[in-house]
MIKE-156130 format. One record per residue: residue in one letter; x, y negated, z negated of N, C-alpha, C in turn. Coordinates in steps of 0.001 Angstrom, whole numbers, plus 500000, padded with zeros to 6 digits. Example, Ala and Ser with C-alpha at 12.3 -4.5 7.8 and 13.67 -1.06 7.14 Angstrom:
2
a513190505690492200512300504500492200513200503300492200s512850502250492920513670501060492860512900499970492130
REM end
This chain:
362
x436286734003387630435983732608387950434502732343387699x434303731315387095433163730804386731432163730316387950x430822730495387996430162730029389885429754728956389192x429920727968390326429234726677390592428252726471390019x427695725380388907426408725004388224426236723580388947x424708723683389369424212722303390001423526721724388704x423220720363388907422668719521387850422253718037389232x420781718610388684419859717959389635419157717085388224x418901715328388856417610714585387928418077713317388062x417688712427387474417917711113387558419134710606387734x419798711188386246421010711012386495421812712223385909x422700712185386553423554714173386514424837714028385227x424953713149385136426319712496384998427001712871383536x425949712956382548426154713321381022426582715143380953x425611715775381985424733716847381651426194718062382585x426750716961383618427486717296384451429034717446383359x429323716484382940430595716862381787430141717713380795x428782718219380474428927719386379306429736720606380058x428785720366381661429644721836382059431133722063382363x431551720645382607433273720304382395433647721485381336x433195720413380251433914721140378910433681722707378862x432451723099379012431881724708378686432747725431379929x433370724701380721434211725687381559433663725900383180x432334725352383639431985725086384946432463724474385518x432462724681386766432616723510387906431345722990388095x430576722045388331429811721165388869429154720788389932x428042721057390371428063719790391800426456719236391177x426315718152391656425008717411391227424553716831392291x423115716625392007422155715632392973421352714356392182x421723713372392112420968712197391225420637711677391890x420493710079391480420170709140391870421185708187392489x422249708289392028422982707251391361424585707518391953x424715708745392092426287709375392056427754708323391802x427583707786390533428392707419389753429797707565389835x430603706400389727432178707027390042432630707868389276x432415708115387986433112709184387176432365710307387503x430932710237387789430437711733388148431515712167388970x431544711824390363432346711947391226434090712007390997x433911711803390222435509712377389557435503714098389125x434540714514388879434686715669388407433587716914388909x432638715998390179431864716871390952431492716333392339x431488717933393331430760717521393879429145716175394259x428780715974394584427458715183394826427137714392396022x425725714864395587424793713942396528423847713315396419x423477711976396867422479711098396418421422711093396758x420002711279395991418760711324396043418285710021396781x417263709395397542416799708033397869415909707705396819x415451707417396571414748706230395861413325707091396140x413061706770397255412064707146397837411756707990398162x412693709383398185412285710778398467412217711520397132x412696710764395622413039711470394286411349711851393749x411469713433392895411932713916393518411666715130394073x410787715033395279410173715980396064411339716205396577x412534715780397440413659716411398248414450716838397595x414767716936395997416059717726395204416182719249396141x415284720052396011415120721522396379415802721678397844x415180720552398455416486720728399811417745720174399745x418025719372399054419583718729399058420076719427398459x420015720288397521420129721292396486420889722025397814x420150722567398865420525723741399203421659723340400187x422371722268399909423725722173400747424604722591399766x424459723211398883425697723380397632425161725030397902x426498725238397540426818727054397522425303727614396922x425113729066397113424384729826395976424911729554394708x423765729541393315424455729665392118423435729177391422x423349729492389813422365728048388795422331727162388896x421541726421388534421046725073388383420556724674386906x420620723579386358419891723254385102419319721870385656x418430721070385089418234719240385593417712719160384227x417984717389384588417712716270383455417039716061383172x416650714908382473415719713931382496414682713021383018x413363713523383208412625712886384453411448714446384895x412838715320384919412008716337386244411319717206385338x411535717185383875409724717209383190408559717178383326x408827716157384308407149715326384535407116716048386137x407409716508386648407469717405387803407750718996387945x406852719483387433406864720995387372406857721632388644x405923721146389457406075721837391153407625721634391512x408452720566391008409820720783391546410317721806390916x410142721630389922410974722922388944410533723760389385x409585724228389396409593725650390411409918725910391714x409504724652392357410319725173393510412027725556393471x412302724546392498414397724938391880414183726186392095x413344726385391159413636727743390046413541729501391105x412326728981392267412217729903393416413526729985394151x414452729226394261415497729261395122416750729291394233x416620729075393332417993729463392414417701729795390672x418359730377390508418793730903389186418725729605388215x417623729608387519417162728117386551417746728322385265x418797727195384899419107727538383707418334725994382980x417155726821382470416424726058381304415066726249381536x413486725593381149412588725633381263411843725536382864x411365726934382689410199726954384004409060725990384152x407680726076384835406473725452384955405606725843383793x405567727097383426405121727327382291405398727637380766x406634726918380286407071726009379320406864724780379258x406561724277380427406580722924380537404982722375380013x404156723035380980403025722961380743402515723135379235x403126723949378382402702724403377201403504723189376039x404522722656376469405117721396375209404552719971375696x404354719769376963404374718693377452403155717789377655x401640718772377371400654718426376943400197717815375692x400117716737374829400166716234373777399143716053372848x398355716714373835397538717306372656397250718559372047x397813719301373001397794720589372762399038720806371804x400062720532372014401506719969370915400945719373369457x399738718503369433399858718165368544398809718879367708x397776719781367967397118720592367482398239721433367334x398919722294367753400005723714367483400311722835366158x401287721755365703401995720908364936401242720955363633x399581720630363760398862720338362479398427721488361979x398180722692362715397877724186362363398759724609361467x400050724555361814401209724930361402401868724024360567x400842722805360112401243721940358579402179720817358827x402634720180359727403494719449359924402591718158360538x403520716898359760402623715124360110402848715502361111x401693715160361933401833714105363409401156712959363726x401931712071364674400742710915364510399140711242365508x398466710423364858396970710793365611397348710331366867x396329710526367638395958710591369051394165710425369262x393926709837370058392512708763370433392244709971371406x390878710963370909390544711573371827389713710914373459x389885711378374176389854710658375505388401709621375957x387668710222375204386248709513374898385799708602374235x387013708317373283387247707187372970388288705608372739x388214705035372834388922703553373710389382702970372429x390223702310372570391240702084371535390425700895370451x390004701585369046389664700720368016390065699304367791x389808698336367129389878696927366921391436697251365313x390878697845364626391669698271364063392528699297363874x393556699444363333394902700131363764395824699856364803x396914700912364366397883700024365800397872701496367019x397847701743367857398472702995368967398972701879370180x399638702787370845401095703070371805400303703459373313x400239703051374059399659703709375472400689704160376153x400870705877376405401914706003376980401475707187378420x401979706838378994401603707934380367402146709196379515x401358710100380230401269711860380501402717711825381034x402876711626382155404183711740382564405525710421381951x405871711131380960406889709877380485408150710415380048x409097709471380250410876710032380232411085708384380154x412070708306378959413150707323378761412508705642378286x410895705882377962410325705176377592409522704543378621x409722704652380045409252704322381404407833704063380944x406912702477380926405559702994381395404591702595379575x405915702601378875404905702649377509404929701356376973x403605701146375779403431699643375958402376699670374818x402234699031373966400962698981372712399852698581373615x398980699133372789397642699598373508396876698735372893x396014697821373974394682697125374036393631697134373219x393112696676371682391882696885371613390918696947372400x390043698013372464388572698182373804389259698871374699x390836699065375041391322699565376043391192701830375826x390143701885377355389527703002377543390556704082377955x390511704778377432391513706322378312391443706198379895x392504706835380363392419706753381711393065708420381950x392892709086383023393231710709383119394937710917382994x395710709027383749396730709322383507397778709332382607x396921708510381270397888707809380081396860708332378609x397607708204377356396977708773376247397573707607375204x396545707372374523397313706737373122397395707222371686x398672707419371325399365708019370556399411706650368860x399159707290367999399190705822366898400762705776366668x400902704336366392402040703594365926402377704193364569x403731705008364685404647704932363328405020704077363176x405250703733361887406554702501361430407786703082361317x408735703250361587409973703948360835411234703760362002x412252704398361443413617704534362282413327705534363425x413594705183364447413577706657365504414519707413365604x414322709194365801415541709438365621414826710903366921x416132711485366964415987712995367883416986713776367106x416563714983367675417479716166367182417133716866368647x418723718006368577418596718341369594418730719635368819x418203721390369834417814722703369770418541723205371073x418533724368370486419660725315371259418072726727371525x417278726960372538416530728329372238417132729090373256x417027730700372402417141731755373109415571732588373046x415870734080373552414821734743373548414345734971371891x415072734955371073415260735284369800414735734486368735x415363733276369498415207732211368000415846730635368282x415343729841368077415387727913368235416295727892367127x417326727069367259418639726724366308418118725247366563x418690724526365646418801723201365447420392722374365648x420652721954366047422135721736366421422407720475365352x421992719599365487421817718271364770421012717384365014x421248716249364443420407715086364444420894713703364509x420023712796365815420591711391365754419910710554365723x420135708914365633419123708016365441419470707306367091x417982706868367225418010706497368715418284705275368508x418595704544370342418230703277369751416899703197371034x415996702312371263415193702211371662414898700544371698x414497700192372694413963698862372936414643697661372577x416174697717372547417423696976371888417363695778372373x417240694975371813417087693077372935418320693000373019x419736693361372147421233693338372237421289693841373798x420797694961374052421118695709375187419922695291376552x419171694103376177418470693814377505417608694976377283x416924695994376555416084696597377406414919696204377221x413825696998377668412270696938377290411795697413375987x410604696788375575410459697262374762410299698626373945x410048699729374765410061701163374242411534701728374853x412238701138375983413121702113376783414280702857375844x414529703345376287415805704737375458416812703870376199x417642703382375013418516702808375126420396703423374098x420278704541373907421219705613373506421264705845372218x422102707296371262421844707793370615423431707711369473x422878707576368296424333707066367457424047708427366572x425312709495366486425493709925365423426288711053365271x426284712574364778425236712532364090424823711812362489x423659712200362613423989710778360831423186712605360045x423841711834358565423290712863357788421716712518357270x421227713763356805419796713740356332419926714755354749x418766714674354611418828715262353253418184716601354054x418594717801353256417988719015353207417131719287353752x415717718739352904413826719128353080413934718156354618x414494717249355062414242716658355958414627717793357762x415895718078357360416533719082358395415700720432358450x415198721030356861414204722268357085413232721837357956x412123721134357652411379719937358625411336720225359970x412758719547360246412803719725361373413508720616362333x414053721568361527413991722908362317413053723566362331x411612723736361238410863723848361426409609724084362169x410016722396362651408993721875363918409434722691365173x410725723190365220411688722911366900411035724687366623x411071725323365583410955726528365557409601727118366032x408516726076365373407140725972366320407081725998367802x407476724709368208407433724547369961408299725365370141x409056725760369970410079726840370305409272728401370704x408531728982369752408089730092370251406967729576371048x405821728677370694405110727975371656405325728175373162x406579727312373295406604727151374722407560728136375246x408132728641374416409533729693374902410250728966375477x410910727879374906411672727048375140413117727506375036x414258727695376063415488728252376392416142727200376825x417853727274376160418307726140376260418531724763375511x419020724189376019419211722711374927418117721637375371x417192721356374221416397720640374239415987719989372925x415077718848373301415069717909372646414104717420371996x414197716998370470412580715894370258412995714747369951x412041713965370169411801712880369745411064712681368444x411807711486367389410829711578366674410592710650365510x409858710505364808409961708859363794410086709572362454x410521708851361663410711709234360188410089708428359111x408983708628358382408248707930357493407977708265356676x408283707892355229408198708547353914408802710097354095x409603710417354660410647710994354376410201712400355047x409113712017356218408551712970357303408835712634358150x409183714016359387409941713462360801408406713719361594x407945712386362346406340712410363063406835712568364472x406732713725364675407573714223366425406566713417367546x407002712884368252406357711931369291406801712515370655x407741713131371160408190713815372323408872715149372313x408864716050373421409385717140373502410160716601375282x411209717104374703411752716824376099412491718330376600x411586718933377034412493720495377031413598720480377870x414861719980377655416033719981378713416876719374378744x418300719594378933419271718648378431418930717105378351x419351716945376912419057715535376490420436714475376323x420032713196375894421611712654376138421692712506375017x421042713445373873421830713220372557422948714262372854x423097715617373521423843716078373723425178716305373614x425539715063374801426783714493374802427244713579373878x426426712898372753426725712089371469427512713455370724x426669714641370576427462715579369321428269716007369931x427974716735371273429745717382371754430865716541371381x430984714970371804432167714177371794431934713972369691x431064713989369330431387713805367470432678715083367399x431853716167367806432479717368367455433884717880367269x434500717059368582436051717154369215436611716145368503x435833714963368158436742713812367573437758714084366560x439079714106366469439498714140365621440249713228364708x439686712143364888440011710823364333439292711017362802x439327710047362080438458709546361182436800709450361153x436682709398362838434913708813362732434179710129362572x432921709551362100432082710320361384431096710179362357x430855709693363487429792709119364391430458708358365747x429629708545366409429566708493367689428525708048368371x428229706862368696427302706095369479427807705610371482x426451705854371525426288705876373032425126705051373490x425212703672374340424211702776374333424523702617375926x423066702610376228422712701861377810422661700261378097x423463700201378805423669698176379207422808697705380047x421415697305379901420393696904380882420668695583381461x420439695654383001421212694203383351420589693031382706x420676692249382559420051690401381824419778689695382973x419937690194384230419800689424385079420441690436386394x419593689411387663420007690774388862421831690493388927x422302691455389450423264691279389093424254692178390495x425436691939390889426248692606391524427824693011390838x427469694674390847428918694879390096429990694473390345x430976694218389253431919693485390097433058694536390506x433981694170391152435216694870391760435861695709390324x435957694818388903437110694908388405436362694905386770x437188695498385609436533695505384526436900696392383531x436620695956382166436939697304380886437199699088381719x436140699053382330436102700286382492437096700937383642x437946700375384218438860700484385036439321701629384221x439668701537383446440994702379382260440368703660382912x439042703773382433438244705081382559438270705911383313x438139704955384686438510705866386421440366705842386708x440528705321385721441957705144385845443433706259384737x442431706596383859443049707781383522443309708949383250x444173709925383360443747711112383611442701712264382848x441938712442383664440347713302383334441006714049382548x440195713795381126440104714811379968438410715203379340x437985716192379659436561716119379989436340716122377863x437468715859376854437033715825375709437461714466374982x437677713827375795437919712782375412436658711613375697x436667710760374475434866709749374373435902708655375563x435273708443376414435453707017377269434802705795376545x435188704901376927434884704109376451433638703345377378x433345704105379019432432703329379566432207704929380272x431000705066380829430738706271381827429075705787382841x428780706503383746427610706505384177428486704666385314x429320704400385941430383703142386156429686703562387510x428693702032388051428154702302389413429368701650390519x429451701708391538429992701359392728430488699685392283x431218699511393076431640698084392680430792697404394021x429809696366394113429293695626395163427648696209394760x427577697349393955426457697843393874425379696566393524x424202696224393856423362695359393154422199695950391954x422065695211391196421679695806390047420679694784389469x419315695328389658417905694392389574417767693535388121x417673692947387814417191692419386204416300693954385577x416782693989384390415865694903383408415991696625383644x417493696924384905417996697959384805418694698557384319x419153699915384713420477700151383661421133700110384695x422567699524384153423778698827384560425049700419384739x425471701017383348426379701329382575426093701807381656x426722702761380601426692703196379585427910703370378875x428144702927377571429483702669377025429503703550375389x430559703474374830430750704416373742431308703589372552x431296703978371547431870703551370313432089704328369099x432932704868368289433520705773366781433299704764365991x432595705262364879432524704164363719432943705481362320x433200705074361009433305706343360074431636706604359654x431024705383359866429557705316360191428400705671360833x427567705818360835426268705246361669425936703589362001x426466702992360786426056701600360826427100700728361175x428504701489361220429181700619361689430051700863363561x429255702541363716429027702586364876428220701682365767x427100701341365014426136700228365743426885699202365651x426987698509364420427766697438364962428685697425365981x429920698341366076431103697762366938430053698120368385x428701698718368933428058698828369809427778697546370526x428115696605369498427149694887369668427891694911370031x429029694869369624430059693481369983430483694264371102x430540695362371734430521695657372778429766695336373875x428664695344373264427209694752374196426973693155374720x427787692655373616428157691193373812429459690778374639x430591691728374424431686691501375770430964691360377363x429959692794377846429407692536378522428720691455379013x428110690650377985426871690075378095428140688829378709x428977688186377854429973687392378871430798687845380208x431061688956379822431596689107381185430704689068382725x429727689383382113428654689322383279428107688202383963x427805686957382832427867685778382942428486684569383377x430308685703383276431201685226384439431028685158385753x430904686674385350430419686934387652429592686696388228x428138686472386887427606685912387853427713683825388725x428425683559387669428595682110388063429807681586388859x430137682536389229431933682750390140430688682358391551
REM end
């Protein structure tokens, strides 16, 4: 029998069905504890206000056993170690973290070793009249916080500005062992979607995988193969990254399950026609209260097949309230495409956008 894997972070919920499929049982600690999480794990809910200095104790109402976490607890290394002191860590310690997650130190390793990156405004100096850069906090996950940067606007200890690519955004996700960084594939993000209500930088989900040419994939196994011995990065993890003139300009390291993840597992199993697999976040348009009833009924409504793409997941409480400019939901779509995965994404994004508009005027 397989022991219990916890999945502690923002939200558990993606990271929690890999271990479905790979054959774990589950229990998680988020934010959020989601009805489908809760279909297939244990959980318990983080406050708002204690996230997340209290994981390490809520943690310890679940059996002995591993742990892996999400998205977020990057930017919190004292938690991760404290995890990591009390249970068996499956993925990056404090000192992996420290070594990818510094961006300048990432981006010196990157240019040594011959690969574009975009510049970076050493701290002494304040953002030029000309050119474009990005002000993004030190501590950043899911786009939280980032915002084009101020001419005259001065460094501050907690934020760095990074220059503006032009290009498509995309991630690939890595598999490291003690041995050696694999490259698993590659997807195009979407980011800052006005279809989907979000903000302007936020991670708003991942369509694919899409194909690349050759020199592009060497590239970027390349890169993953760098930070990889770098940081001794173990596990499935992630970059971020822009593509310009036919160079991938890595902008993030996210050492730890990512939600491109769950885009390739469900490509993988598909055995339909589609060639792609898109996954988009529904930011509310307005504050909003979930309603009782909806598309996604089917979802909690039929029987759990942890390989089958839903058509809605991450499905909060019904009565839940839901602020303007949050995430709502997360929904799915097969295209034989990339591009026509996005599309049928809209018109998905647009059912919402009426249905919501219903409830709220009921």
């Amino acid at each position: 029998m397989t022991p219990p894997v916890g999945v502690v972070g923002a939200s558990a919920r993606a990271a929690a069905m890999s271990l479905v499929r790979a054959g774990y049982a589950p229990w998680a600690v988020d934010l959020f504890t989601d009805r489908d999480l809760l279909r297939i794990a244990e959980c318990v809910r983080c406050p708002l206000d204690r996230y997340p200095d209290a994981l390490p104790e809520l943690c310890d109402r679940f059996p002995p056993g591993p742990i892996l976490y999400t998205g977020g607890l990057e930017n919190h290394p004292a938690v991760v170690g404290e995890l990591a002191r009390r249970r068996s860590l499956w993925g990056n310690g404090p000192e992996s973290l420290a070594a990818v997650r510094d961006p300048f130190a990432v981006a010196a390793t990157l240019a040594t070793a011959g690969f574009a990156t975009p510049g970076l405004l050493p701290r002494s100096q304040s953002v030029p009249p000309d050119g474009r850069f990005v002000s993004k906090p030190l501590r950043s996950s899911g786009g939280l916080g980032v915002r084009f940067a101020r001419s005259g606007e001065a460094a501050t200890p907690e934020r760095y500005q990074q220059e503006w690519i032009d290009g498509p955004p995309m991630s690939a996700v890595f598999v490291g062992s003690a041995d050696t960084t694999t490259l698993l594939d590659i997807t195009d993000q979407l980011i800052g979607e006005p279809w989907l209500h979000a903000g302007a930088f936020a991670y708003c989900g991942n369509v694919g995988p899409v194909p690349v040419t050759a020199g592009l994939r060497d590239l970027v196994a390349g890169v993953g193969r760098t930070l990889g011995r770098v940081g001794r990065l173990r596990g499935p993890w992630g970059l971020d990254f822009v593509l310009r003139d036919g160079l991938p300009y890595p902008l993030e390291i996210n050492p730890r399950y990512t939600a491109g993840v769950e885009v390739l597992e469900l490509a993988r199993s598909d055995k339909s026609t589609s060639n792609a697999i898109g996954k988009a976040v529904y930011y509310a348009p307005h504050r909003l209260t979930f309603p009782r009833a909806g598309p996604w009924d089917a979802d909690l409504a039929d029987t759990f097949d942890p390989w089958r793409m839903p058509g809605f997941a991450d499905i909060p409480a019904a009565g839940e309230v839901i602020d303007a400019g949050s995430p709502v939901l997360t929904f799915f779509a097969a295209g034989s495409t990339a591009a026509a995965c996005r599309a049928t994404l809209r018109e998905r994004a647009a059912d919402l956008d009426r249905l919501f508009v219903e409830e709220s005027t009921r």
